[in-house]
C-alpha positions in Angstrom: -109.5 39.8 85.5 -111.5 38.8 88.6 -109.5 39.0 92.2 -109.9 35.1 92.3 -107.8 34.9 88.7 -104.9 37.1 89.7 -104.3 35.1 92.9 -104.4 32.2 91.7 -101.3 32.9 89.4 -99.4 33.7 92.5 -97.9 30.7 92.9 -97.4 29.4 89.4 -95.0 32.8 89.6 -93.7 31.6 92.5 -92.7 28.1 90.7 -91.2 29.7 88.2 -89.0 31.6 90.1 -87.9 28.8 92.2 -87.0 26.7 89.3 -84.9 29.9 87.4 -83.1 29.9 91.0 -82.1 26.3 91.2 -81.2 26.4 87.7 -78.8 29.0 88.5 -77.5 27.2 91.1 -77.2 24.2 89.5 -75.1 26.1 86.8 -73.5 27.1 89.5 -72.3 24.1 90.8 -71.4 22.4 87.5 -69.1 25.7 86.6 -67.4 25.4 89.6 -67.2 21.5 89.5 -65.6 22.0 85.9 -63.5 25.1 86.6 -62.0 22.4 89.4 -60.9 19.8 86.9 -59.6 21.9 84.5 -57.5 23.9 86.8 -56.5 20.4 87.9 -56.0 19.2 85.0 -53.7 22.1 83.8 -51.7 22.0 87.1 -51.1 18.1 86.2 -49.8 18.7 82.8 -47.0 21.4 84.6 -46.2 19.3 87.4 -45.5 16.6 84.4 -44.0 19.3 82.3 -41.8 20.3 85.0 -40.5 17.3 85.9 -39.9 16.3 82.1 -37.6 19.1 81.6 -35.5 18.3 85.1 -35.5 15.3 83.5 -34.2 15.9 80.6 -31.8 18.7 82.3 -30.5 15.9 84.3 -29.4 13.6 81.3 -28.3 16.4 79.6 -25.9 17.7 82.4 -24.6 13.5 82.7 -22.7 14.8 79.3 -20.7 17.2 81.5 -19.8 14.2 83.2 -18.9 12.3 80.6 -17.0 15.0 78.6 -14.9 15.0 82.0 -14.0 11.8 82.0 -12.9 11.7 78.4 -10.1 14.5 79.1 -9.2 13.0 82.3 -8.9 9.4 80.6 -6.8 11.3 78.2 -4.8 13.1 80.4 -1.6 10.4 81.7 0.9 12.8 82.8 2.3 12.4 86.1 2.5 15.9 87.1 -0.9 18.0 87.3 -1.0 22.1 86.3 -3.6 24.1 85.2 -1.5 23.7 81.5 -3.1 20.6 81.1 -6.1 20.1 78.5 -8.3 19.3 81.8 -7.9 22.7 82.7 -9.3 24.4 79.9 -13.1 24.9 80.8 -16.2 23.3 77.9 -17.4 27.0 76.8 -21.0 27.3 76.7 -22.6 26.2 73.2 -26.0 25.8 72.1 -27.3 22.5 72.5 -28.9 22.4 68.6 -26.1 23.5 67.2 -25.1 19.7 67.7 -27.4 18.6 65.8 -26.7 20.7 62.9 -25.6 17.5 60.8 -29.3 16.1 61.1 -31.1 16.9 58.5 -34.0 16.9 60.2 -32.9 19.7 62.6 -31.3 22.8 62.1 -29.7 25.6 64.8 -32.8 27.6 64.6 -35.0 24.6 65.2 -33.9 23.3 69.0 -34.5 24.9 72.5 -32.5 28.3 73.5 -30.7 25.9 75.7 -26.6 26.0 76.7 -24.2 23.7 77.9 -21.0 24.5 79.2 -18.7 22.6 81.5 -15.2 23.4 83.5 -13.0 20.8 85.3 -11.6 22.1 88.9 -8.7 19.8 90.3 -9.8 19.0 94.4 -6.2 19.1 95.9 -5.7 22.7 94.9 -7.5 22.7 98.4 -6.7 22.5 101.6 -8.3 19.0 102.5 -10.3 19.5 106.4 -10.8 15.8 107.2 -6.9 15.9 107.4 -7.4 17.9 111.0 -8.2 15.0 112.8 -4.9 11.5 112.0 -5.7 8.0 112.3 -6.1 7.9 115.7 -8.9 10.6 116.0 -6.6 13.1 117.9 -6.2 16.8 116.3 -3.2 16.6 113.8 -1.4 20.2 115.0 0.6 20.5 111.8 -3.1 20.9 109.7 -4.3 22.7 112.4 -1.8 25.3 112.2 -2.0 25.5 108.2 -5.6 26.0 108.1 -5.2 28.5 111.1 -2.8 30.6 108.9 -5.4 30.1 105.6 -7.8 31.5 107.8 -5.8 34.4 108.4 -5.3 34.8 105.0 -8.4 35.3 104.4 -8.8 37.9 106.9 -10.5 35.6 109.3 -10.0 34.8 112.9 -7.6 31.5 113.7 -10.1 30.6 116.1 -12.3 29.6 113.2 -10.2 26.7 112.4 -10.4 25.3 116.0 -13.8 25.1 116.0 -13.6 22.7 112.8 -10.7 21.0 114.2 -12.6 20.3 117.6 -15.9 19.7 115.9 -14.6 17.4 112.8 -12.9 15.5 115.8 -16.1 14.4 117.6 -17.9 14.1 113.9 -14.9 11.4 113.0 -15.0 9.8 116.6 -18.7 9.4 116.8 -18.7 7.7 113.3 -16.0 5.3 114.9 -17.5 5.0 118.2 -18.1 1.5 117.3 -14.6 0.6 118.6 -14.8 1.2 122.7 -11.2 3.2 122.2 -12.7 5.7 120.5 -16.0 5.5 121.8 -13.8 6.8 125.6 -12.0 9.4 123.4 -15.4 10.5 123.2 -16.5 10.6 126.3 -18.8 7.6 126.4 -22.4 7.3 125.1 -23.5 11.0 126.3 -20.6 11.9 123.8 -21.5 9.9 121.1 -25.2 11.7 121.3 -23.6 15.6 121.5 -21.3 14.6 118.3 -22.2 16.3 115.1 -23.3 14.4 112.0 -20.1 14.4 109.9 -20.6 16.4 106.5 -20.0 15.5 103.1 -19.4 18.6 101.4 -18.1 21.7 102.7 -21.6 23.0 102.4 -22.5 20.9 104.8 -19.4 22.0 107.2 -21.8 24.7 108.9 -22.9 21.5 111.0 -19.7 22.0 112.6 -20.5 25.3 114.6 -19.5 28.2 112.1 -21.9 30.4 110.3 -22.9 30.0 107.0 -21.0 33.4 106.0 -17.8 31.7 107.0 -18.5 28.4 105.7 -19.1 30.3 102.1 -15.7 32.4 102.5 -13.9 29.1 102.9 -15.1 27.3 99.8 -13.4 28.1 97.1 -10.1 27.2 99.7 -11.1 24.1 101.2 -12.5 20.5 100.5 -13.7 17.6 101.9 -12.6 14.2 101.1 -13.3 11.6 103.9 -11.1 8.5 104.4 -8.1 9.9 102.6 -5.1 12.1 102.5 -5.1 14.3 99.7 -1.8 16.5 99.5 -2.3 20.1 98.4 -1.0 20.2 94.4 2.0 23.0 94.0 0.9 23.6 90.5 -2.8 24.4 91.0 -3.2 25.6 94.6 -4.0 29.3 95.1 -1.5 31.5 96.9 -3.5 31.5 100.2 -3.2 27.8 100.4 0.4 27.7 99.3 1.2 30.4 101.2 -0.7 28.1 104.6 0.7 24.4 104.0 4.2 25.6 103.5 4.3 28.9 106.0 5.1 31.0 104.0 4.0 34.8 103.4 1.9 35.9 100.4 4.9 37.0 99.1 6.8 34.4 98.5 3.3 32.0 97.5 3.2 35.0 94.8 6.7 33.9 93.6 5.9 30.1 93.6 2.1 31.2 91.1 4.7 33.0 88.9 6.8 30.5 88.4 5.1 27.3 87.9 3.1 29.4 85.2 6.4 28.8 83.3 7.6 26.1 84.8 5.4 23.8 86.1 6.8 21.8 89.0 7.6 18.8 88.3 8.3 17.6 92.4 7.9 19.2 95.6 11.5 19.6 96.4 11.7 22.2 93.4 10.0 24.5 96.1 12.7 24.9 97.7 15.3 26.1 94.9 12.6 28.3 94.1 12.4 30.1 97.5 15.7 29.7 98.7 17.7 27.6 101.1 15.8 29.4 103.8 12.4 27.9 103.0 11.4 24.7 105.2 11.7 21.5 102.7 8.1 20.5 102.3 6.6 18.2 104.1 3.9 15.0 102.9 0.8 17.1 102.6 2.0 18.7 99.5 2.4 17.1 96.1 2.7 17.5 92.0 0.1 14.9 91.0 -3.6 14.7 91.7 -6.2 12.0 91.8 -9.6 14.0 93.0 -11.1 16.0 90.5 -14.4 18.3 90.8 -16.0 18.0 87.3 -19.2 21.3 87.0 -21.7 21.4 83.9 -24.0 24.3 83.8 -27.6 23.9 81.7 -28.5 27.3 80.7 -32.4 27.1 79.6 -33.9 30.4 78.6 -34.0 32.2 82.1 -33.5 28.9 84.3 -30.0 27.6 85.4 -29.3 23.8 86.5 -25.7 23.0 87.5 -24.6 19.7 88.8 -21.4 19.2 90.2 -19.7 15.5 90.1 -16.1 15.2 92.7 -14.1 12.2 90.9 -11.6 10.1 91.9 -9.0 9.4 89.2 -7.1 5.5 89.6 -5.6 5.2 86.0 -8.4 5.1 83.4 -10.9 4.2 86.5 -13.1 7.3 87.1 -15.8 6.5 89.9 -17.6 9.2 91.2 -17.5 9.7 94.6 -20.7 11.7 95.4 -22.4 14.8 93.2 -24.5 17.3 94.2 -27.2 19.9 91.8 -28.8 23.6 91.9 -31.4 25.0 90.2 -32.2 28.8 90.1 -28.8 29.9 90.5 -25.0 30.5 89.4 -22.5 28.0 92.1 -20.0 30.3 91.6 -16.5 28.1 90.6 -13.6 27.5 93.3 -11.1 30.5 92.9 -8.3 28.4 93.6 -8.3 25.6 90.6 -8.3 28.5 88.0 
């Protein structure tokens, strides 16, 4: 092959080359292009997954709900304890083993999914939005209880002024409509320092105490807005007994004993029960109840939803007042409405 010859091939090579090259990088391009919309594509279909099974979690967990309002409908005695059928807690069950009169499905055939429920009565709690009366100054008799709770609970007293002082300004900056309490709290410069006023005692670390504190008090405290709820004898736990009706431990001990036989059947039976020496109790105790916490718990494989739903009981009524959820986790249940 002359010299002429091989050169001229030179750039047919070269063509050939140049066209493998931007073949590859056309493939290139179109793997990447596709690797896109199927990763897409998958990451649709769990988003859509995802939010099926919340959504299906969700109306699943609304039978907790109504489960609760069946006992409570049933329940129309006029004296609350934890004897009651509302106290006895829904033990977990296997969601398809409620279907084992279909036919069609069997145990075996339905997601390793669990439903369990418990019903937690709200004025086994001392109530904080009864620090601050009617006339948005610091009721002293409350203050004093939840001081002694919190000592109780081997915390400092000075934990339940800051609530007091900071659920005041909460309560008067949500009235500060009306100019009388709008001066109470110290004008408009007030109004804009107030805190927002929680709803749930989850929410009372908006008040100035840490969220260590704020988790040690839960299981002793609620928070029902606009009304007095008394703390119920026959469900409270001995540190709130022991607060409301300044007492010792001691003595709250004697009053957990004996309403476990004896349920009390009015507040003045406190008093034969302790002695002639014990104060007569006062209004913010009681026998009855009308707020009720009502807890279901979705167990699916290794996920956990709860959803929690606070009730108010009028008769057969039961409206729910607000509810809150979790995901991820155990909400560990108030120690006092055992």
């Amino acid at each position: 092959m002359s010299r002429s010859t091989t050169w001229s091939l030179h750039p047919r090579t070269h063509q050939r080359g140049a066209a493998l090259l931007a073949a590859m990088v056309i493939v290139t391009i179109v793997v990447t292009i596709a690797s896109s919309m199927v990763w897409q594509q998958w990451r649709a279909v769990q988003v859509e997954s995802a939010e099926r099974s919340v959504a299906q979690s969700q109306w699943i967990l609304r039978g907790a709900l109504d489960w609760g309002r069946l006992i409570l409908r049933a329940d129309s005695r006029t004296v609350d304890h934890l004897g009651e059928p509302w106290a006895v807690p829904l033990a977990e069950a296997r969601i398809s083993s409620f279907l084992a009169s279909d036919q069609e499905n069997t145990a075996d055939s339905g997601p390793e999914a669990f439903l369990s429920g418990q019903i937690y009565d709200v004025a086994a709690r001392f109530n904080l939005a009864s620090l601050v009366d009617s006339t948005g100054e610091i009721d002293q008799a409350q203050l004093q209880a939840l001081q002694r709770l919190c000592e109780y609970l081997s915390m400092s007293p000075s934990v339940a002024d800051t609530l007091a002082l900071a659920w005041r300004r909460a309560w008067l900056g949500r009235a500060a409509d009306d100019p009388q309490m709008l001066a109470k709290l110290g004008g408009e410069e007030g109004r804009q320092k107030a805190p927002v006023m929680p709803q749930t005692v989850d929410q009372i670390v908006w008040l100035g105490v840490d969220a260590g504190v704020a988790e040690r008090l839960r299981p002793y405290v609620t928070l029902i807005v606009d009304d007095q709820v008394p703390v119920n004898l026959n469900t409270a736990p001995r540190e709130v007994l022991a607060a409301v009706l300044d007492v010792d431990l001691g003595r709250a001990d004697r009053l957990v004993q004996y309403r476990q036989r004896n349920p009390f059947k009015d507040a003045g039976e406190v008093s034969n029960v302790l002695g002639n020496a014990a104060q007569p109790p006062g209004s913010n105790v009681s026998v009855t109840s009308s707020y009720f916490e009502i807890t279901g718990r979705l167990r699916l494989e290794d996920s956990v939803m709860q959803k929690r739903y606070v009730v108010k009981r009028d008769g057969l009524n039961i409206r729910v007042l607000f509810e809150t959820s979790a995901s991820g986790m155990d909400m560990q249940a108030p120690q006092g409405a055992r």
